[in-house]
C-alpha positions as CSV (number, residue, x, y, z in Angstrom):
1,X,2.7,-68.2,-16.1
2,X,2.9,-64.1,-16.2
3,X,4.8,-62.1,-14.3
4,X,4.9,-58.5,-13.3
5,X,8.2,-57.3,-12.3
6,X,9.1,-54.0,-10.7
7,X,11.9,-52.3,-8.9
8,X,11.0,-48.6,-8.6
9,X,10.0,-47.4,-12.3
10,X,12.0,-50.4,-14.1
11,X,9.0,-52.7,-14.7
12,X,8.8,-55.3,-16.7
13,X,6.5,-58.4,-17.6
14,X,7.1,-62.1,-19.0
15,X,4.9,-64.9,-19.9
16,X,5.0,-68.4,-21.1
17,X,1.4,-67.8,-22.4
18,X,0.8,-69.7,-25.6
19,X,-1.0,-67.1,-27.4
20,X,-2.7,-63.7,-26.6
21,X,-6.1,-65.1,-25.3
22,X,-4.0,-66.7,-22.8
23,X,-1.8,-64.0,-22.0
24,X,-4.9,-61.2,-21.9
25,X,-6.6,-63.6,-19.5
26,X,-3.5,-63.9,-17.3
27,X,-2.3,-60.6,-17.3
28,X,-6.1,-58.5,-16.9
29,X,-6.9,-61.0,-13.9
30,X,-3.5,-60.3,-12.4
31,X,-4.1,-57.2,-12.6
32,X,-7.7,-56.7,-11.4
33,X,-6.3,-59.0,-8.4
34,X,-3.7,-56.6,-7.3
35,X,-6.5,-53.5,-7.9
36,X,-8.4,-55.7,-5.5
37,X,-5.8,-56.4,-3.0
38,X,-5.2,-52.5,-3.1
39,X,-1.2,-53.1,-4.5
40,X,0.0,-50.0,-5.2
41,X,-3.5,-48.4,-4.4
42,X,-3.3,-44.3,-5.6
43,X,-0.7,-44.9,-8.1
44,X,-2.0,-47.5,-10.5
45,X,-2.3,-44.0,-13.0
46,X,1.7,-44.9,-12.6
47,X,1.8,-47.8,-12.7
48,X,-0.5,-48.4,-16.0
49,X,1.6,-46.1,-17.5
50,X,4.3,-48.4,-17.5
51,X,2.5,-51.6,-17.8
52,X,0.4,-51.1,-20.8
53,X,3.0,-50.2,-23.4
54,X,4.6,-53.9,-22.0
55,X,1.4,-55.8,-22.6
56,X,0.8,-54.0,-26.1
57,X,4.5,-54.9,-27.5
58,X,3.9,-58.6,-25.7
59,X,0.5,-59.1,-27.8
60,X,2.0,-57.5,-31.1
61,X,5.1,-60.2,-30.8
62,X,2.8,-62.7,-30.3
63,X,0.6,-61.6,-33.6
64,X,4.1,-61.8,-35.7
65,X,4.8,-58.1,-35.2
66,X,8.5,-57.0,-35.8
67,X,8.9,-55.1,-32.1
68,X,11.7,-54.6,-29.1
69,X,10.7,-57.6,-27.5
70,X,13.1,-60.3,-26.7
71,X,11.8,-63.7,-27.1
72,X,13.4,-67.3,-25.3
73,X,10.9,-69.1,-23.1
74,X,9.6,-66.3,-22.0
75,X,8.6,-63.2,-23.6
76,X,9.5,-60.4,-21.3
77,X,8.8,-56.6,-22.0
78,X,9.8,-53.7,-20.0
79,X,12.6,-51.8,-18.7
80,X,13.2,-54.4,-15.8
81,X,14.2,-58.1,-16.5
82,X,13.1,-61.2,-14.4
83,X,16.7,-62.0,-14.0
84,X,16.9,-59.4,-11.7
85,X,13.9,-60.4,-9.4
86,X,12.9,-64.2,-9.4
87,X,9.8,-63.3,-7.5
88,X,8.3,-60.4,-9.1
89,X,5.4,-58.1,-8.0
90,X,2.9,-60.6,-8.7
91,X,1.8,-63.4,-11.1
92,X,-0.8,-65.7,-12.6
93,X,0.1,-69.5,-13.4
94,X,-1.5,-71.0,-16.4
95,X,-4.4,-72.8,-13.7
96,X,-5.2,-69.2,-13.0
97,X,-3.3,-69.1,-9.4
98,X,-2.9,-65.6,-8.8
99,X,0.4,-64.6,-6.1
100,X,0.6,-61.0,-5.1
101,X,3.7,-60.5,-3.1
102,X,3.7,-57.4,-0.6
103,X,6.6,-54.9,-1.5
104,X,7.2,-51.6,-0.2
105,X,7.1,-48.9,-2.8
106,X,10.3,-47.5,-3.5
């Protein structure tokens, strides 16, 4: 499972993905889903902005790269940690179930 989490501009993501094909085909259809489902619709140039760095340091842990990444079950990336939001902005389970939950922007 991936997860997006967010709480104004603390975002974060974490995955159980076992390697980066996995995790790329979680996290692009996650977030084409929300794009879809018009989440955050006029401020994805924001939200990208603080997504991509996330999903770059996730896939260069996962190649062996030494990076700021904390790995346990989960590898989890950003300035916002899933302990603080069990839910998260949205997610993809590893049988490709996407869940976008609706949250006001803060």
């Amino acid at each position: 499972m991936t997860k997006l989490y967010k709480n104004g501009d603390q975002m974060g993501i974490s995955t159980d993905a076992v390697d980066e094909s996995q995790f790329m085909g979680q996290i692009t259809t996650l977030l084409a889903e929300m794009v879809e489902a018009k989440t955050y619709e006029g401020d994805w140039e924001f939200q990208l902005r603080f997504w991509l760095p996330n999903i770059v340091d996730i896939c260069c842990k996962m190649r062996g790269y030494k990076v700021d990444v904390i790995e346990k079950r989960w590898i989890c990336a950003g300035s916002y940690s899933p302990d603080q939001d069990t839910e998260g902005v949205a997610s993809i389970s590893n049988k490709n179930e996407v869940k976008i939950n609706r949250v006001a922007l803060p």
